[in-house]
Each structure stands twice: as C-alpha cells, then as structure tokens.
LUMPAMI-186031 format. One record per residue (C-alpha): chain; residue in one letter; x, y, z; residue number from 1. Coordinates in Angstrom, 1 decimal, decimal comma, padded with zeros to 4 digits. Example, Ala and Ser with C-alpha at 12.3 -4.5 7.8 and 13.67 -1.06 7.14 Angstrom:
BEGIN
R ch aa     px     py     pz   i
R  A  A  012,3 -004,5  007,8   1
R  A  S  013,7 -001,1  007,1   2
//
This chain:
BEGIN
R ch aa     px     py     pz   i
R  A  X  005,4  000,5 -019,3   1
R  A  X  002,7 -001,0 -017,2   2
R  A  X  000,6 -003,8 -019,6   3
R  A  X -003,0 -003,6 -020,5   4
R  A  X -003,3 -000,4 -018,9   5
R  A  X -004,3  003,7 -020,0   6
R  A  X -001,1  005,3 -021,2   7
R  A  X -001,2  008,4 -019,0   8
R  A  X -000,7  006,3 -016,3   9
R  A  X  001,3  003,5 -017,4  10
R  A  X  004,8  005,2 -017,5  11
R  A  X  006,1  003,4 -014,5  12
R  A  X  009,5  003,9 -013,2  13
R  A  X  009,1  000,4 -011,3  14
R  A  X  008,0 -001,4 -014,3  15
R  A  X  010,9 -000,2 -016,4  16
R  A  X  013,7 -001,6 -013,4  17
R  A  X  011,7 -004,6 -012,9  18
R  A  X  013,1 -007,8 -012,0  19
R  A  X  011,7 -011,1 -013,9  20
R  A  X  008,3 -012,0 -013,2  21
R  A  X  008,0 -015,6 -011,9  22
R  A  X  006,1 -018,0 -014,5  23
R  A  X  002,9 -017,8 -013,8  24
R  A  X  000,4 -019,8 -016,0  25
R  A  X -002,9 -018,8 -016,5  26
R  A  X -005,4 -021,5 -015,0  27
R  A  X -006,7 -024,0 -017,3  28
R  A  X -008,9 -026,5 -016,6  29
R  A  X -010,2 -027,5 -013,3  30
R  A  X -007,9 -027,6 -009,8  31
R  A  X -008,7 -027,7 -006,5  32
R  A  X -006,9 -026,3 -003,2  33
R  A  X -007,5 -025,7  000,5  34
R  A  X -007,1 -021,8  000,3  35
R  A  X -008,2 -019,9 -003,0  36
R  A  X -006,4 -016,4 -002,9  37
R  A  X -008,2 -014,0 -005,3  38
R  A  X -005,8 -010,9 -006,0  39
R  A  X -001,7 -011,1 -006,6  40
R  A  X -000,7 -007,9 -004,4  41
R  A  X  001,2 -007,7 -001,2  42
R  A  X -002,1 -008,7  000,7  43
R  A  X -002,4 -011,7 -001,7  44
R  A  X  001,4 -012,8 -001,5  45
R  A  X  001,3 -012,7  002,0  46
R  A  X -001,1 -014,5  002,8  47
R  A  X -000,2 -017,4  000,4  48
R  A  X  003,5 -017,4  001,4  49
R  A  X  002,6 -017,7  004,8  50
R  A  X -000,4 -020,8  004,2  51
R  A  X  002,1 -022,2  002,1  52
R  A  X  005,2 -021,8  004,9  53
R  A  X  002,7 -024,1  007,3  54
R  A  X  002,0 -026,7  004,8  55
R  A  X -001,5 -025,2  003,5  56
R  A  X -002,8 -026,1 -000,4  57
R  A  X -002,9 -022,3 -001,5  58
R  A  X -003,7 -020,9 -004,9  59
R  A  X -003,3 -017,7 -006,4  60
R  A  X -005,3 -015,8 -008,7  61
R  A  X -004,3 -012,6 -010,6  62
R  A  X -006,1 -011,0 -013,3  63
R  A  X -003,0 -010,1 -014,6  64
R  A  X  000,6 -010,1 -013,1  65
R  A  X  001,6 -010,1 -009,3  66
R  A  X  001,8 -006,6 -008,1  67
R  A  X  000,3 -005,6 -011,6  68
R  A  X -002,0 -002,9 -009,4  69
R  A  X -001,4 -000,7 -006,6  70
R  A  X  001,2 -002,9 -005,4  71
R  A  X  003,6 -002,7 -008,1  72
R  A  X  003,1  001,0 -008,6  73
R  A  X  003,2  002,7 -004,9  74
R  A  X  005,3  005,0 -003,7  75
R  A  X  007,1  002,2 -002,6  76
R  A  X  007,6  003,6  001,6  77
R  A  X  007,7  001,1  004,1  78
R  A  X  005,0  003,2  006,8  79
R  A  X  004,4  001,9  010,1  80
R  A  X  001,0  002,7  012,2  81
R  A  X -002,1  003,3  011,2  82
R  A  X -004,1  006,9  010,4  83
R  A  X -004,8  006,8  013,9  84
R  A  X -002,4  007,6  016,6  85
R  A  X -002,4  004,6  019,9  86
R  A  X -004,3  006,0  022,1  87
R  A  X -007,4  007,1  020,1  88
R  A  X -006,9  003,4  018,2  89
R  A  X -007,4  001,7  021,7  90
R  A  X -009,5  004,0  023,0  91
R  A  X -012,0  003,0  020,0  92
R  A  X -011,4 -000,6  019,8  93
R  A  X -010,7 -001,0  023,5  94
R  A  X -007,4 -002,0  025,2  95
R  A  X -006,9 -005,7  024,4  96
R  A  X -008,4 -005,7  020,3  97
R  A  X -006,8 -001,9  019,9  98
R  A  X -003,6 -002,6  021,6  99
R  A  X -003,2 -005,8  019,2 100
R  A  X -004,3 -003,1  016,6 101
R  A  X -001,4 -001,0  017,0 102
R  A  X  001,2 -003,5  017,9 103
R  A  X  000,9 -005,2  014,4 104
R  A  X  000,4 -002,0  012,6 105
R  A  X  003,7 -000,7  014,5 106
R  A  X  005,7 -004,1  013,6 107
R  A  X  004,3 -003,8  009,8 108
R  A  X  007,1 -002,7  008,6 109
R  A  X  009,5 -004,9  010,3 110
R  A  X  007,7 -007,8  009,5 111
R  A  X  008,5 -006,3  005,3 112
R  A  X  012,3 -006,3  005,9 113
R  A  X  012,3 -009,5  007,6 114
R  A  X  010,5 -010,7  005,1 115
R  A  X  012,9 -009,5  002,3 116
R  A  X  016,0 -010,7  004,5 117
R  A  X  014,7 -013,8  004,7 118
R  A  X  013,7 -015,0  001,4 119
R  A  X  016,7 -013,1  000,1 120
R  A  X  014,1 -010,8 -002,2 121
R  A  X  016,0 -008,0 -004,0 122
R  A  X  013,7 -005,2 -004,0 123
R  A  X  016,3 -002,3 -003,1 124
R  A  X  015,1 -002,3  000,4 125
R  A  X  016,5  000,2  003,0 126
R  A  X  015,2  000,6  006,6 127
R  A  X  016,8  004,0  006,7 128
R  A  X  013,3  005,4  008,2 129
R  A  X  010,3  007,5  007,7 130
R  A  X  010,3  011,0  008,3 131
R  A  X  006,2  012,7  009,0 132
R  A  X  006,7  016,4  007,8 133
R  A  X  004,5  018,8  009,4 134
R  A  X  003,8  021,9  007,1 135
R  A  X  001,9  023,8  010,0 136
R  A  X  002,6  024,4  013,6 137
R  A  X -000,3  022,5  014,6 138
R  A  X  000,7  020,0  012,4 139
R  A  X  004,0  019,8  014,1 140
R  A  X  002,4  019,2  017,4 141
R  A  X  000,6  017,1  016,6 142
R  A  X  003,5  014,7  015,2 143
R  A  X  005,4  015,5  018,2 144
R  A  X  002,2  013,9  020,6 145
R  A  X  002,3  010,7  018,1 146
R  A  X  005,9  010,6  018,4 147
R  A  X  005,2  010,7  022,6 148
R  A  X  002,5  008,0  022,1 149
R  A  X  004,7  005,8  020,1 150
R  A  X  007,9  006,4  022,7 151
R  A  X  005,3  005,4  025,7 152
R  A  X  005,3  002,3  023,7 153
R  A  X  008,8  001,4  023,2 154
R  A  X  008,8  002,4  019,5 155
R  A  X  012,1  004,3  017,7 156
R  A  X  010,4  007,6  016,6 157
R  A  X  011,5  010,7  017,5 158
R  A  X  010,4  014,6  017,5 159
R  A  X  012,1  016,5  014,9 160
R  A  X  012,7  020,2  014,9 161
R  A  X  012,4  022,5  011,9 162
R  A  X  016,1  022,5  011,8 163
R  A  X  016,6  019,0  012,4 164
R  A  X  014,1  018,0  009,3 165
R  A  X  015,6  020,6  006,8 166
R  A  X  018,9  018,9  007,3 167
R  A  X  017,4  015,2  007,1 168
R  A  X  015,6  016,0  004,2 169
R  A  X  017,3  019,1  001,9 170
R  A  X  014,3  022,0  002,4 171
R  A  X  013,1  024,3  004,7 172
R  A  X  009,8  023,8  003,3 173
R  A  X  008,8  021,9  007,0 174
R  A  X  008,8  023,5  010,1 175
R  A  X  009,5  020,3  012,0 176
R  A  X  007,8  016,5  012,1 177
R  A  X  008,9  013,5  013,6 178
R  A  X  011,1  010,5  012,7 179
R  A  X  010,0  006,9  013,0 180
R  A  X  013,0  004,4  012,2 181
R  A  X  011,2  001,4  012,0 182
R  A  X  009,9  002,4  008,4 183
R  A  X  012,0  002,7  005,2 184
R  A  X  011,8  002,1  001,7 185
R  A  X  012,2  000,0 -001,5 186
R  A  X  011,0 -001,0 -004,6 187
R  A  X  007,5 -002,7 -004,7 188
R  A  X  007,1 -004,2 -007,9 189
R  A  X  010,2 -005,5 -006,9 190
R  A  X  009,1 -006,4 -003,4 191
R  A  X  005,9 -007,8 -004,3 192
R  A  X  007,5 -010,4 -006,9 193
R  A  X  009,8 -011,0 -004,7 194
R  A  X  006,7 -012,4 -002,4 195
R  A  X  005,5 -014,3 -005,5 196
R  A  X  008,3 -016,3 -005,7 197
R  A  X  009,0 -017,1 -002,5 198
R  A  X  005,3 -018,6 -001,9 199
R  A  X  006,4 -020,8 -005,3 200
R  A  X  009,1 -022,0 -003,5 201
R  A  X  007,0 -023,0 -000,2 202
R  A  X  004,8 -024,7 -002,5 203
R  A  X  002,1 -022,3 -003,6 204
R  A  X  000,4 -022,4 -006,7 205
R  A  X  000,2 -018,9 -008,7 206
R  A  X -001,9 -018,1 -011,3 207
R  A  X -001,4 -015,1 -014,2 208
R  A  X -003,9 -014,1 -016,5 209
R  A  X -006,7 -015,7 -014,3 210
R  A  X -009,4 -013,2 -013,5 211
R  A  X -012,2 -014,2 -011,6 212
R  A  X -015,3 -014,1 -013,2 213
R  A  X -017,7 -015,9 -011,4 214
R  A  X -017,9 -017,5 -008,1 215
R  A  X -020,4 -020,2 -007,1 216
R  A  X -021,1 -022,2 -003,4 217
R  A  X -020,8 -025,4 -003,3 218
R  A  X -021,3 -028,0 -000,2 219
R  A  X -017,4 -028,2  000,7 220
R  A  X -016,7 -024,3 -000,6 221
R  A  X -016,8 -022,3 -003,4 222
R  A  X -015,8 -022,9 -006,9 223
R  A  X -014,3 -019,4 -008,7 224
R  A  X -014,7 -019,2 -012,3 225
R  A  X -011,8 -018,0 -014,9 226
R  A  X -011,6 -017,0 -018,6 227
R  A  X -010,4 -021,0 -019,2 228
R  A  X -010,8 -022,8 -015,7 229
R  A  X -012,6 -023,4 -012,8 230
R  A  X -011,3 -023,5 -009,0 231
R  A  X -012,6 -025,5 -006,4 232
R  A  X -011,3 -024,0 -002,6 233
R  A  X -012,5 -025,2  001,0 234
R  A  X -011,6 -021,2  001,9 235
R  A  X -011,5 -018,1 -000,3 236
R  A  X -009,4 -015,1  000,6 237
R  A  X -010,4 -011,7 -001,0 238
R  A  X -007,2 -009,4 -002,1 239
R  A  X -008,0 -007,1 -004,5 240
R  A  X -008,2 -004,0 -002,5 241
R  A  X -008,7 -000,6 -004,8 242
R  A  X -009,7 -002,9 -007,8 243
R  A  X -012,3 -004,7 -006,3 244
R  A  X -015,0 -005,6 -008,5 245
R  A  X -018,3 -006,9 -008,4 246
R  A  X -017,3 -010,6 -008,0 247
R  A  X -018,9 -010,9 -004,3 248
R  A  X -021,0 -007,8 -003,2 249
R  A  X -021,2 -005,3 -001,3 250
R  A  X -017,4 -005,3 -001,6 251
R  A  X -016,5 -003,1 -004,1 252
R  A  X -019,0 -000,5 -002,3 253
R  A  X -017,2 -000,7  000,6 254
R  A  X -014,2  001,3 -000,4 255
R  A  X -013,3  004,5 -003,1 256
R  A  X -010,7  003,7 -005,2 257
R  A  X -009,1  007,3 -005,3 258
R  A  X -006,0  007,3 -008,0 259
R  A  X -002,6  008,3 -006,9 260
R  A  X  000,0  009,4 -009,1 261
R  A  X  003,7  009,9 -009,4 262
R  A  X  006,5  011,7 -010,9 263
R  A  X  010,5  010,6 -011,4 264
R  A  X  013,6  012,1 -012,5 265
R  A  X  016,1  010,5 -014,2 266
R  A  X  019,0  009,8 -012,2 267
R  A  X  020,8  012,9 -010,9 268
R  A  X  024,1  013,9 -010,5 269
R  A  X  026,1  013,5 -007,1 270
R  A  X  026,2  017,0 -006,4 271
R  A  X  022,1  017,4 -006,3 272
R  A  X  021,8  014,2 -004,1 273
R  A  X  024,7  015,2 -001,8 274
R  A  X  021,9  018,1 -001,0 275
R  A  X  018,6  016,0 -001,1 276
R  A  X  017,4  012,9  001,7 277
R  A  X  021,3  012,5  002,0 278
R  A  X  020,3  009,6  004,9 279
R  A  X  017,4  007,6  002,1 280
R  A  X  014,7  008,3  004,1 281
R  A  X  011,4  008,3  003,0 282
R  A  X  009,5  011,4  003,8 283
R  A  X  005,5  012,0  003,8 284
R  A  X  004,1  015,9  005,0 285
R  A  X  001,0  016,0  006,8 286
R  A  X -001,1  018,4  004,2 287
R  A  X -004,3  017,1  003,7 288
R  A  X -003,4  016,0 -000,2 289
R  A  X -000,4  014,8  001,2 290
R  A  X  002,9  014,3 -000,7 291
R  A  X  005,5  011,8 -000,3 292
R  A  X  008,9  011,5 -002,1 293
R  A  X  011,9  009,9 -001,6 294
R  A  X  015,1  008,5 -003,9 295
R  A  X  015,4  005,2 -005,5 296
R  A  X  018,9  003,1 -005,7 297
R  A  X  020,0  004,4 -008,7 298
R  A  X  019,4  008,5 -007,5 299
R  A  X  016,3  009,0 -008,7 300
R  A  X  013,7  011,7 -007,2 301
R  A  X  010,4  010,5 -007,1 302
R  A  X  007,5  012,6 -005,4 303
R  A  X  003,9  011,4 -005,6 304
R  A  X  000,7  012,9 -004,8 305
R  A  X -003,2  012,6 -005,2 306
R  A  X -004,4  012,3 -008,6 307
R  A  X -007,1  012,3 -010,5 308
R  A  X -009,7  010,4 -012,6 309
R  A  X -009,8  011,6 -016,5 310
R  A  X -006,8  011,9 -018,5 311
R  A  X -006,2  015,7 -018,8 312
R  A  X -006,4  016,5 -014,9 313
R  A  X -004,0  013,1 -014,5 314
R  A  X -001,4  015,2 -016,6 315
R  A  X -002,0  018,3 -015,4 316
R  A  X -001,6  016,6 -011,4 317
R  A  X  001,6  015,4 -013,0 318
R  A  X  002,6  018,8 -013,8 319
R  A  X  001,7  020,3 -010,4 320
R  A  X  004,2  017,9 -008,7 321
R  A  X  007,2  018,5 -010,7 322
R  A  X  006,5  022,1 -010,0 323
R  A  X  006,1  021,9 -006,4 324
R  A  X  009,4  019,5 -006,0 325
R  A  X  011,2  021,8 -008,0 326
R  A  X  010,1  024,5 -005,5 327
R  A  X  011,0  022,7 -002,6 328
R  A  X  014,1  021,7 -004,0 329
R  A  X  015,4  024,4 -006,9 330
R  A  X  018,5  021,9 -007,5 331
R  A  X  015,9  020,1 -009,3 332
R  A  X  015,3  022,9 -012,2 333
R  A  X  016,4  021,7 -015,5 334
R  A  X  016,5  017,6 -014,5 335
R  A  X  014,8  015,7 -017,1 336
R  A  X  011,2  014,2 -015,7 337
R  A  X  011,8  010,6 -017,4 338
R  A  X  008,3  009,1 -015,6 339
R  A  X  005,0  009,5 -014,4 340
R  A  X  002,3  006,6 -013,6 341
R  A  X -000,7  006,2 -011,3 342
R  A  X -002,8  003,8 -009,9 343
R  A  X -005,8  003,3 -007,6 344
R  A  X -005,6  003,5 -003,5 345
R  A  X -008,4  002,1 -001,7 346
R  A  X -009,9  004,7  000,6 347
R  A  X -012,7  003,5  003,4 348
R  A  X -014,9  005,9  005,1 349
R  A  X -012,8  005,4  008,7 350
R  A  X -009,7  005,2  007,0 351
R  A  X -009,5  002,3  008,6 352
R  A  X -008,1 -001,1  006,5 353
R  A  X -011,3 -003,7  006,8 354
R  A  X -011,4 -007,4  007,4 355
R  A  X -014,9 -008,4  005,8 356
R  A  X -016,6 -011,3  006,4 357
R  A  X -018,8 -012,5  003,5 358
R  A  X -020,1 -015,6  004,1 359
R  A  X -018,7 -018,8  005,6 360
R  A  X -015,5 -019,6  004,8 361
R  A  X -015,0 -016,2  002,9 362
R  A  X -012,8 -013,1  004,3 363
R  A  X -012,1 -010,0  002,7 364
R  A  X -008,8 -007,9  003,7 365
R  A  X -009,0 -004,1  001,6 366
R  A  X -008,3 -000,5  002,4 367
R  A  X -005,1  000,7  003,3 368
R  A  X -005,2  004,5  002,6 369
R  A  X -002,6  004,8  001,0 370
R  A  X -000,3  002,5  003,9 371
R  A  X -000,5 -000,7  002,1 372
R  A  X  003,2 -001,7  001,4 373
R  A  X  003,5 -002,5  005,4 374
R  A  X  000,0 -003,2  006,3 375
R  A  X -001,2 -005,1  003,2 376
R  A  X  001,5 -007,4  004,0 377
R  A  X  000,6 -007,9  007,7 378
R  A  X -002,9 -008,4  006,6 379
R  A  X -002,0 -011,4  004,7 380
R  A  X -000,7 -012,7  007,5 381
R  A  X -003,5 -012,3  009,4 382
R  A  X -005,8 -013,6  006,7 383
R  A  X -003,4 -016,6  006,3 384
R  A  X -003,8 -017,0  010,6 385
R  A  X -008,1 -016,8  010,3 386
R  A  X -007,9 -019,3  007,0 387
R  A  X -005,8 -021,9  009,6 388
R  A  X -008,5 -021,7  011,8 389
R  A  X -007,3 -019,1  014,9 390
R  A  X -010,5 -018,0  016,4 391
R  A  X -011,5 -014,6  015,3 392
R  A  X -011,3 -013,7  018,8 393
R  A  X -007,6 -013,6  018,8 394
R  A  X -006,8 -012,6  015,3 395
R  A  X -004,8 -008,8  015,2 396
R  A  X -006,8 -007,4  013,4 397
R  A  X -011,0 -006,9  013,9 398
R  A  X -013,2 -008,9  011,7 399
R  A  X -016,1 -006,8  010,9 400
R  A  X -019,5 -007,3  008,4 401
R  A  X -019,0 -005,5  005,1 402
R  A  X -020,6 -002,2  005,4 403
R  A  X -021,1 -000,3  002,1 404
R  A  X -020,5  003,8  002,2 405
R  A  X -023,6  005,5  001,7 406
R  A  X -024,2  007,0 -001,9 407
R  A  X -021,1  005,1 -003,5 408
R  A  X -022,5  005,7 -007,2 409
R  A  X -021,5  009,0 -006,6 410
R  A  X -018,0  008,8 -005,3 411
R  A  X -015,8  010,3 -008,0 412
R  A  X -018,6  013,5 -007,6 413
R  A  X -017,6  012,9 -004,0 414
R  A  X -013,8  012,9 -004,1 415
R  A  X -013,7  015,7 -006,3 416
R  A  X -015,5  017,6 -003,8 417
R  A  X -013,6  016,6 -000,9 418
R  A  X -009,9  017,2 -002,8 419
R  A  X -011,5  021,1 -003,9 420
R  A  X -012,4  021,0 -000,1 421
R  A  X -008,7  020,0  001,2 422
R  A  X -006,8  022,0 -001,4 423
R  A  X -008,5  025,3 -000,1 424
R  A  X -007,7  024,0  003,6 425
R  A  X -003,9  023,2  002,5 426
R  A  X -003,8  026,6  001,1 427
R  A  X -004,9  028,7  004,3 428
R  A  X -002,8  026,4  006,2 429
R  A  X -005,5  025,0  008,5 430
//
C-alpha cells in the first residue's frame, strides 16, 4: 500500500515489490547547501545525482518518500520522444533549440538504462522496446510518418503492420503502429530509489518527511522552510511536477494534475504469457484516452488508463480496464485482479514539459504528459547543467517564463469535459 494516501488509489503493485527505501531523515534544524532540490521523483533524483557526480553541495527535499508520487506509481514504460513528432518540434522551436529538443528527448530513455547499468540499480529494467499501437488507419499512418521521421534521424523505430503488431503483442485489437527499440520498461519505484541511493553515495544529502512549507529570499539565496528545519540554498530546483503546490506561484497553475490509474493481475500462468507481449515490450495505442500495458518480472499484466477524480468514478475506471484487457486478451477471463492504484500526471496546455524560470536562481522543470520516466530524468540533468552555471543559451531544453492556463480554478470541470469529448471521439473512431 502506498502511505498517507486515499485507499482507492493506494493499492500499488510497485509498493508491495518494493525494494528498501534509503534512510532518509527528516530535516531538523538548520543546514545549508549549494543546490536545494525541492521534490524526490525521477526529476529530483536526477538532478541531485548528477550535481552530486560533479562535486556540487545538493540537498533533497521530499514531503514524503522518494518516488512517493507519480514516480513510484507510473506505468513504469521507458518512452522516448516527445508528443510532438521531429519535424513539427523543430519546425516550432527552430532547427538548432528543436533539434537539441528532440535529440535529448530521443536519448531519454537511454540515458534511464545507462543510468541503471551504471549505478547497478535493480529496478527490473528491460530495453526490450516500445511498441505505438495505432487503433485507426489514420492513426496507423500517422505512426508510420513518425517512424520515417525518427529513421531520417538515425533512430531504431520501425513501421509495424497489423500482422506484425498482433504477433508482438498477443491481439488483433491494432491494425498496425510502429516499434521504437530505444524504449523499454521496468519498475519505477524501484528505479527511482534506485536514483536516491545512488545520489547518497555521490554525496547528496536526502531528506524524508521534509515538506516545504515556506520559502523566503535572502541576499545569497533562499531559505525553504519545513515542519522542523530550515534550509539555506545559493540555487533552488523545483521538482514536484503533478503535485505542485502553492509554495512559489504561478506554478501550480501552470499545469492540471489529471489522475491516472492502473490495474494488475496476479501472476499468470506460462501458458497465458506464452500468448501475451511474449518479446516484454511495453505497448501504448494511440486513442485519445490512451492505454498502455505491459508485464512485470514476475508475469504480471498490468494495463493503465486515464482516471478520474472522486472515489466512485476511480473504481468504476478501474473496472472499465479490466474489462477492456480482458477483451483484448480473453486468456485473461477468470485471473484474479490483485491491484489497482492511481496517481496524478501533470498535463500543460502544449503538452509540452516546461522549464520555468521564477526568479533568480530559481528553475522549475514540470509536465511530462504522461512521459516522465525517460524525460523527467533527462530534465534533471538538464536542471543539474543550468544550476552549474551553462548558459541558458545552450541548455537542451528551452527555458521559458511561467505562464499559468487560463481559467485553472476550473480544471477538473475542464478535464471532465475534455475526457466526455475524447471518449465520444475514441468511440467513432476519429
């Protein structure tokens, strides 16, 4: 079960198979570091590892536990690329800042498994790919012209067929999509502490327990408030991405959280998986309330979808996605459902992650759309590049001024308009 959170969501298969969670002290008292890190998710880690790998005084906050939010409860698919295909990324951000755009989004998910091989992180992780399933012909075109793009570009995706996805994944319920072999899979409560202790060992400082509460400037920084201590940071690095708070505004109204939820069997027998992702891939269709599924290590189904915010249309979303694997795969009728959990994604209004200035010294890195296990970590790297000084200029990723979405009191009135909206589209096939 996932701590200190609502019950219908807190089942969580990755909690349950967890690995120990490095010790992790609450702050007490008053410290002071080079780089305050606000927010213990892949983002967070990151960027702390990688200030910590070149000698930086870094310091982790974490309301709770690393990879306690959507870190430690995604899907747990390694994705490469961003919403946008290449050419309309550089197209809107212009060759040199889109092309750096799309070459780290592209490498994300390398730079995840090298990260893992590295630090020797045991997270479960397989590179076995990540399969785009189209459910309409058009959909299916348009896969096939990323797939192009990405091939124009040196990438390993390919163009799949309707007969060449039913046999990679165990259903005819795709008429063809494309496979990208940089991505992959594993487990990310397991992956993110796995980051956690790794940025202990290069000399990081982590902090459990340690919400932020208040945050004030000072001549040589800012000093961040907790429950029972008081930081003191020269740079502050904002992580917190679908549980953003008030802390520093207009943050939080720069993104929705929109809550995701899964479902898991318990582990099935070798004759079901013989007949289901028999090559570990992790799949993702293209329906506008997309679903994505996959298996874990121990043969496990998991498929996860969009969710919902009260508890009764959580558990009835939970419902509709064991009905809908079990019609894309009928070998699944009768397997026992032993899990369901949920958590927040942070969606922006270009479905585009943000790097947000807020002051001097201050850089917020949020909204992944759903992508964050590859890109939250090569944000953090990038975060961990503009807190050592690189010029903004030559950064990866655009730095841009926070810009809050229009009308954001109203955005669970919003969502729940929009998901009506793309559930009628998803039906008619359009």
């Amino acid at each position: 079960m996932i701590e200190n959170e609502n019950p219908v969501i807190a089942r969580s298969l990755w909690s349950d198979t967890a690995n120990p969670t490095p010790a992790c002290p609450p702050l007490i008292g008053e410290a002071e570091t080079e780089v305050a890190v606000i927010g213990g998710g892949f983002t967070g880690l990151s960027a702390a590892l990688h200030l910590a790998e070149a000698g930086r005084r870094v310091t982790v906050l974490e309301a709770e536990t690393p990879g306690w939010g959507a870190s430690g409860r995604n899907g747990g698919q390694v994705n490469p690329g961003l919403k946008d295909a290449p050419d309309a990324i550089e197209a809107r951000f212009g060759a040199q800042a889109g092309g750096r755009m799309v070459a780290l989004s592209g490498a994300a998910g390398q730079l995840v498994f090298d990260l893992i091989r590295r630090h020797a992180i045991q997270c479960d992780a397989v590179q076995s790919g990540w399969i785009r399933a189209a459910h309409t012909p058009k959909a299916r075109e348009e896969l096939h012209d990323l797939a192009r793009q990405w091939q124009q570009r040196g990438a390993d995706v390919a163009p799949l067929s309707a007969q060449e996805i039913a046999e990679m994944i165990g259903t005819e319920a795709y008429c063809g999509g494309l496979s990208d072999r940089r991505g992959g899979n594993l487990h990310p409560l397991n992956y993110a502490l796995g980051l956690a202790g790794a940025a202990q060992k290069a000399g990081a400082v982590l902090h459990g327990r340690s919400r932020a509460t208040g945050l004030e400037k000072t001549a040589g920084g800012y000093r961040i408030a907790t429950a029972q201590g008081t930081l003191t940071a020269e740079k502050l690095l904002l992580c917190t991405n679908g549980y953003t708070d008030g802390l520093m505004p207009p943050l939080a109204r720069t993104v929705v959280p929109v809550r995701s939820v899964q479902v898991a069997t318990d582990p099935l027998p070798e004759n079901v998986l013989e007949t289901l992702l028999p090559g570990l891939q992790a799949p993702s269709d293209s329906r506008r309330l997309l679903l994505y599924f996959r298996r874990d290590a121990q043969g496990r189904f998991i498929m996860g979808g969009r969710g919902a915010y009260s508890d009764g249309a959580t558990r009835r979303q939970m419902a509709a996605l064991r009905r809908v694997s079990e019609q894309m795969f009928p070998q699944l009728k009768g397997v026992r459902w032993g899990y369901g959990w949920g958590g927040f994604v942070a969606v922006t209004a270009d479905h585009y992650p943000h790097l947000n200035r807020l002051g001097d010294g201050v850089l917020a890195g949020l909204g992944y759309n759903g992508r964050g296990v590859a890109m939250g970590t090569a944000m953090g790297r990038v975060m961990a590049d503009w807190a050592m000084g690189k010029p903004d200029a030559e950064l990866d990723f655009p730095i841009t001024p926070a810009r809050p979405i229009p009308l954001h009191g109203l955005r669970r009135l919003g969502v729940a308009a929009t998901v009506t909206g793309y559930r009628l589209l998803d039906r008619l096939g359009v």
